[in-house]
C-alpha positions, 0 to 999 in steps of 0.5 A: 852698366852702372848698379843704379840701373841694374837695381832699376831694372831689376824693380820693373822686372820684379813689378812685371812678375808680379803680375805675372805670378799673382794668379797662380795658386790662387784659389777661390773657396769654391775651389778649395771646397770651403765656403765664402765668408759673408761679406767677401766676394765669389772671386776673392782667394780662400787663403792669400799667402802674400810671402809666397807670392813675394818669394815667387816673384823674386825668384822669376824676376830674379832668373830674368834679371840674370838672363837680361843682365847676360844679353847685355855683357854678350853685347846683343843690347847695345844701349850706345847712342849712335853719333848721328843719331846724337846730333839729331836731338834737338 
């Protein structure tokens, strides 16, 4: 696998986890048993630590770059196209 598409997966992985990841710990000032600041939403969290959610999300995309990365050197990903298959592409 060359490293441009090891970085290129590791980006959908780390993107993917982010969504993933963004709820946890996440809560609202009801919750945490402040109250909501004028202007903000009932949903919206009471404190946002966007580099806990950065570190978190690097760490889960991170373990599964590693596992997809070990998949693919077992040889349960072939990513060779078969040869009939080539001459069928228009």
């Amino acid at each position: 696998m060359r490293w441009f598409s090891i970085i290129a997966i590791y980006f959908l992985f780390w993107f993917l986890s982010l969504f993933v990841v963004l709820p946890f710990s996440a809560r609202t000032a009801e919750e945490a048993g402040e109250k909501a600041l004028p202007g903000h939403t009932e949903s919206a969290p009471h404190a946002f630590r966007p580099w806990l959610v950065v570190w978190r999300t690097t760490l889960v995309a991170t373990i599964l770059m590693v596992a997809f990365y070990a998949v693919y050197r077992s040889g349960y990903i072939n990513i060779n196209i078969p040869g009939d298959a080539v001459n069928r592409i228009p």
